[in-house]
C-alpha positions in Angstrom: -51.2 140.0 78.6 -53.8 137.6 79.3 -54.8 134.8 77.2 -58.2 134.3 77.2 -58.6 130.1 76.9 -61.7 129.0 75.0 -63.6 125.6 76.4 -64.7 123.4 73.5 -68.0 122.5 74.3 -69.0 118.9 76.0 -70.4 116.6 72.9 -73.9 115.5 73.9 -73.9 112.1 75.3 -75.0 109.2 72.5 -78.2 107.5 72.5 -78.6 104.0 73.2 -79.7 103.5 69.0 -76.5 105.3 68.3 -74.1 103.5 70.1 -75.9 100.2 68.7 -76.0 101.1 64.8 -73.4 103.7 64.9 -73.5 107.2 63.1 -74.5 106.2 60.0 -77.7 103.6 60.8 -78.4 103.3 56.9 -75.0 101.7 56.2 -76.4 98.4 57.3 -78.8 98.3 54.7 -75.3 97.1 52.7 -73.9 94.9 55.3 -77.5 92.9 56.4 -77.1 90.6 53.0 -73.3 89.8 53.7 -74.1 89.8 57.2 -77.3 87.0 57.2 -74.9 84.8 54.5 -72.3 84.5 56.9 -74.6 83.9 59.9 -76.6 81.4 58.2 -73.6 79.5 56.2 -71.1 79.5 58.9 -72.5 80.7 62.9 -75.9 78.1 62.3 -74.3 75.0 61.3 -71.7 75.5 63.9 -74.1 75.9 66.6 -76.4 73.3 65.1 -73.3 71.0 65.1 -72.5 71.7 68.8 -75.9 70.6 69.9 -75.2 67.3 67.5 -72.5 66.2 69.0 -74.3 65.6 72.5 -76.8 64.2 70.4 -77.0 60.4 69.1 -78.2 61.3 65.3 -77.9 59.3 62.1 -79.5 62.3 59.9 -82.4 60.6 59.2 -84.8 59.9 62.2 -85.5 61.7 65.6 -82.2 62.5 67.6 -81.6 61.1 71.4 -79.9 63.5 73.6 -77.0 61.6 75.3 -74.7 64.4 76.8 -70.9 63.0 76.6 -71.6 59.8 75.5 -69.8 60.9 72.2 -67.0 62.0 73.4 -66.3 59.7 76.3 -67.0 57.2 73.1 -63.7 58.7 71.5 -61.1 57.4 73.7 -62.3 53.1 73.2 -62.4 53.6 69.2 -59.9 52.3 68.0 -60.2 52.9 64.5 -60.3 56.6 65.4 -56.9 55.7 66.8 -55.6 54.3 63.5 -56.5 57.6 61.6 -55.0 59.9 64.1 -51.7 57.7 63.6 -51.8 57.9 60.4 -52.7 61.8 60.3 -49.7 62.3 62.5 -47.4 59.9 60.4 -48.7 62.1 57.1 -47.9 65.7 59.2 -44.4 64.3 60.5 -43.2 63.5 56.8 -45.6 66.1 54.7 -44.5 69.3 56.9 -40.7 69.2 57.4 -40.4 67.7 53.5 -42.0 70.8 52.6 -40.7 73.5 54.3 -37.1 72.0 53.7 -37.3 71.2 50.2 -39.1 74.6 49.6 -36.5 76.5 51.1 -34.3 74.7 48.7 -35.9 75.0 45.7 -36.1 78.2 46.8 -32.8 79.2 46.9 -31.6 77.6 43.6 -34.6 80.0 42.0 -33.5 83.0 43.7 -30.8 84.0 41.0 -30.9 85.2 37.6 -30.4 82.6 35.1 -31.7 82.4 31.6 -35.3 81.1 31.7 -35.9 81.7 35.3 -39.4 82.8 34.9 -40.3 79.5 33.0 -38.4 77.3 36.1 -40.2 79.3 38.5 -43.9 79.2 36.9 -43.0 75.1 36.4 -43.1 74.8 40.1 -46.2 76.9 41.1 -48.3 75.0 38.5 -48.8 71.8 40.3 -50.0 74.3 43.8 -52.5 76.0 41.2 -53.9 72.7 40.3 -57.0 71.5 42.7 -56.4 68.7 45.0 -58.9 66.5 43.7 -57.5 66.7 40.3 -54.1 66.2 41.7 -55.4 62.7 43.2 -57.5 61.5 40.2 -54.3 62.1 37.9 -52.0 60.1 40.1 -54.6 57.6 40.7 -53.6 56.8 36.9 -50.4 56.8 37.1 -50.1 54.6 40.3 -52.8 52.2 39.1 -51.6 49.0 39.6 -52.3 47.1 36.2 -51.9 50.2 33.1 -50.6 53.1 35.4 -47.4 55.0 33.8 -45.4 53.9 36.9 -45.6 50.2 37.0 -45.1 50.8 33.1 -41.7 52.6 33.9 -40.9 50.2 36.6 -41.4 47.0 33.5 -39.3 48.9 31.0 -36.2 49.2 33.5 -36.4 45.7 34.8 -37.8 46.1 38.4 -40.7 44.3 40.2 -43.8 45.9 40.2 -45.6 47.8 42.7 -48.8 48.4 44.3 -48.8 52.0 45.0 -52.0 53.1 46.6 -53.1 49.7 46.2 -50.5 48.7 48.7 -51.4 48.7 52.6 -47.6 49.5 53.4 -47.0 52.0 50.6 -50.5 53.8 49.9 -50.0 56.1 52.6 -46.5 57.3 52.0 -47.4 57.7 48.1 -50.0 60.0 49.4 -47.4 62.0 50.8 -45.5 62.2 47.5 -48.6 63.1 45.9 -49.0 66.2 48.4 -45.2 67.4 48.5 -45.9 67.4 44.5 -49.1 69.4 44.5 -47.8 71.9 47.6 -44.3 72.6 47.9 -45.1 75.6 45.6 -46.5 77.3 48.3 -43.6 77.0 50.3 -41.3 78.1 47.3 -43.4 81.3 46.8 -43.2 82.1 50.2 -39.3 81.8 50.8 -38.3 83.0 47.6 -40.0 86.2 48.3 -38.4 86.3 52.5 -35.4 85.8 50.5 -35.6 88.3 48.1 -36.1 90.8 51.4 -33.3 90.1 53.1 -30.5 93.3 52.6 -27.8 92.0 50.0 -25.3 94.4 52.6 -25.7 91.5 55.3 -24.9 88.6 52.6 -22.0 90.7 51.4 -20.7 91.8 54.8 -20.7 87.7 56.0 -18.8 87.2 52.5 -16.3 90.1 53.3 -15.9 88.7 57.0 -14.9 85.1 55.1 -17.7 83.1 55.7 -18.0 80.4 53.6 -21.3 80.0 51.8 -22.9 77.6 54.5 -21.9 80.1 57.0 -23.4 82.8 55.2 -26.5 80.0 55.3 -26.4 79.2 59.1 -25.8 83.0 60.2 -27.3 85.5 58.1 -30.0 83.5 55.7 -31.6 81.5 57.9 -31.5 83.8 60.9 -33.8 86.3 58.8 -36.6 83.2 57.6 -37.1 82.3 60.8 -40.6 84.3 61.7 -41.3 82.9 57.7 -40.5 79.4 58.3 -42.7 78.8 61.7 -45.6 80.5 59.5 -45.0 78.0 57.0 -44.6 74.9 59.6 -47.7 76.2 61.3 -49.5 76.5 57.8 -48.6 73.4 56.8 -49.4 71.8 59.8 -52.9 72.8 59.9 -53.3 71.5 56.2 -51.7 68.5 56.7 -54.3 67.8 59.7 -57.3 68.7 57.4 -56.4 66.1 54.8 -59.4 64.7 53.2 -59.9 65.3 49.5 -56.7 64.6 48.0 -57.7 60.9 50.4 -61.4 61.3 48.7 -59.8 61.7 45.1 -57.6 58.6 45.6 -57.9 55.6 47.9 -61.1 56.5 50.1 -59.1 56.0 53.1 -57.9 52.2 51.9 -56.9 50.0 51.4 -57.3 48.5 55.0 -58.1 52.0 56.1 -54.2 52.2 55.5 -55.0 55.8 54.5 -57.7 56.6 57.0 -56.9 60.4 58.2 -58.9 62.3 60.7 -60.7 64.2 58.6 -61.9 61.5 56.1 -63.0 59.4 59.4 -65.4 62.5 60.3 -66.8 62.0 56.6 -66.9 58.4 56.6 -69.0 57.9 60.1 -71.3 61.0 59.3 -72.3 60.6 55.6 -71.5 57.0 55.0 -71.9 55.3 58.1 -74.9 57.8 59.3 -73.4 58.5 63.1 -73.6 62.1 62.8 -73.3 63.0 66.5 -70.2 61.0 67.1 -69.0 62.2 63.6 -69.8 65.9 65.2 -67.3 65.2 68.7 -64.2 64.1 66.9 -65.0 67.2 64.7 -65.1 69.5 67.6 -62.0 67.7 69.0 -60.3 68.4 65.9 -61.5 71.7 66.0 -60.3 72.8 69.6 -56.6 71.2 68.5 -56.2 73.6 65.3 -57.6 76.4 67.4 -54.9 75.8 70.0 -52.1 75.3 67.7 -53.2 79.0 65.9 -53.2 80.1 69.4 -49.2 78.8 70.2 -48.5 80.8 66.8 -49.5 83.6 68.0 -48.3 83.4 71.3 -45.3 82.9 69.9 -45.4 85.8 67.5 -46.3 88.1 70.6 -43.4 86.8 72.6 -41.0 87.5 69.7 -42.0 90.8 69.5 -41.4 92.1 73.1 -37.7 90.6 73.4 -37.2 92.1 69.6 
């Protein structure tokens, strides 16, 4: 018997204003408004800070086009060297601090004890709160003549301290201030990986006889690992953003003992008026975060093809 086959006819080929606005042209009539916002808020002023960057330009009067003079500029400042240090010194204590101390908090919330929910909401509180009102709180309670923790300090007999006012202490209070305001982050995050890993693999460890920091090393942490280099990337990438939790409190002093990357960019466009070399370290900055996103996800990708 023969089986007669029936050709679906060839589509016409599209035309040039079809392949550009699509089958449905009138649609961007509703994505033009979102569309310009984003191009004029975020694609302009990049560009426009590009071009200032190879530019010497205090904001004010006519730029001078000076090619890499701004960035060649970078590597004999050393005050650019002192915040970079101390951004680094802020990442190496604010990042593993968080991640480890949010895995633990973490775990001691992931049970079911009376008032659970009211332990749990105490700790994302401080992570709701805004930076800046995070730094202008502490700045009164580390001030060093009426702040609460001098107060504390006089009614148990110790010497007094000077807190952000203090060269060799201001930065590390800063960190204190940050693991405060954002290890709630970290807690949400783990204590939701936690509450996804199978209770069957915890068991079966248990029924095998590992002990409870076996159960830890083998089965728990095995299963937050893809969560926990999210949250060191994450952090990361905050940590080297700093700036207004630095603008809230100490203004990058005292002795520019506080002086991070970002507030440096602030400080030599807006305060000092060099705006072109303010625009290099930005881009330098810049090209860093975007490779470090770019390991993550390199990393990510090589995970999945041996998985």
């Amino acid at each position: 018997m023969a089986v007669a086959t029936a050709c679906a006819p060839a589509s016409p080929p599209r035309s040039l204003r079809q392949r550009l606005l699509g089958e449905n042209p009138g649609a961007w009539a509703f994505v033009a408004p979102a569309a310009l916002i984003i191009v004029g808020l975020a694609i302009v002023p990049i560009g426009w800070s590009l071009l200032l960057s190879f530019r010497d330009a205090d904001l004010i009067s006519p730029s001078q086009w000076v090619g890499l003079s701004n960035y060649e500029a970078l590597l004999e400042d050393a005050a650019l060297r002192s915040a970079v240090e101390n951004t680094l010194v802020f990442t190496g204590l604010f990042v593993p601090l968080s991640v480890g101390l949010g895995l633990a908090v973490a775990m001691a919330l992931n049970r079911q004890i009376r008032l659970i929910g009211l332990y749990r909401t105490a700790i994302l509180v401080p992570f709701i709160a805004s930076t800046a009102v995070q730094g202008v709180l502490f700045s009164f309670i580390f001030d060093q003549r009426f702040g609460v923790a001098n107060a504390l300090l006089d009614s148990v007999g110790l010497p007094r301290q000077g807190f952000l006012g203090d060269p060799d202490q201001a930065l590390f209070v800063i960190v204190a201030i940050a693991l405060w305001g954002g290890i709630g982050f970290s807690v949400v995050i783990y204590l939701a990986a936690l509450q996804d890993i199978p209770r069957e693999l915890v068991d079966a460890a248990s029924v095998d006889g590992a002990r409870r920091w076996g159960v830890l090393r083998h089965v728990i942490l095995p299963q937050l690992t893809p969560v926990t280099v999210f949250l060191v990337v994450w952090q990361t990438l905050l940590s080297l953003q700093l700036f207004d939790l630095v603008y809230a409190t100490t203004r990058g002093g005292p002795l520019d003992a506080t002086m991070v990357i970002v507030y440096y960019v602030y400080n030599q466009a807006f305060e000092l008026f060099n705006a072109g070399y303010a625009a290099a370290v930005a881009y330098v900055v810049a090209a860093f975060l975007i490779a470090l996103v770019f390991l993550q996800l390199l990393h990510r990708r090589l995970r999945a093809r041996r998985s």
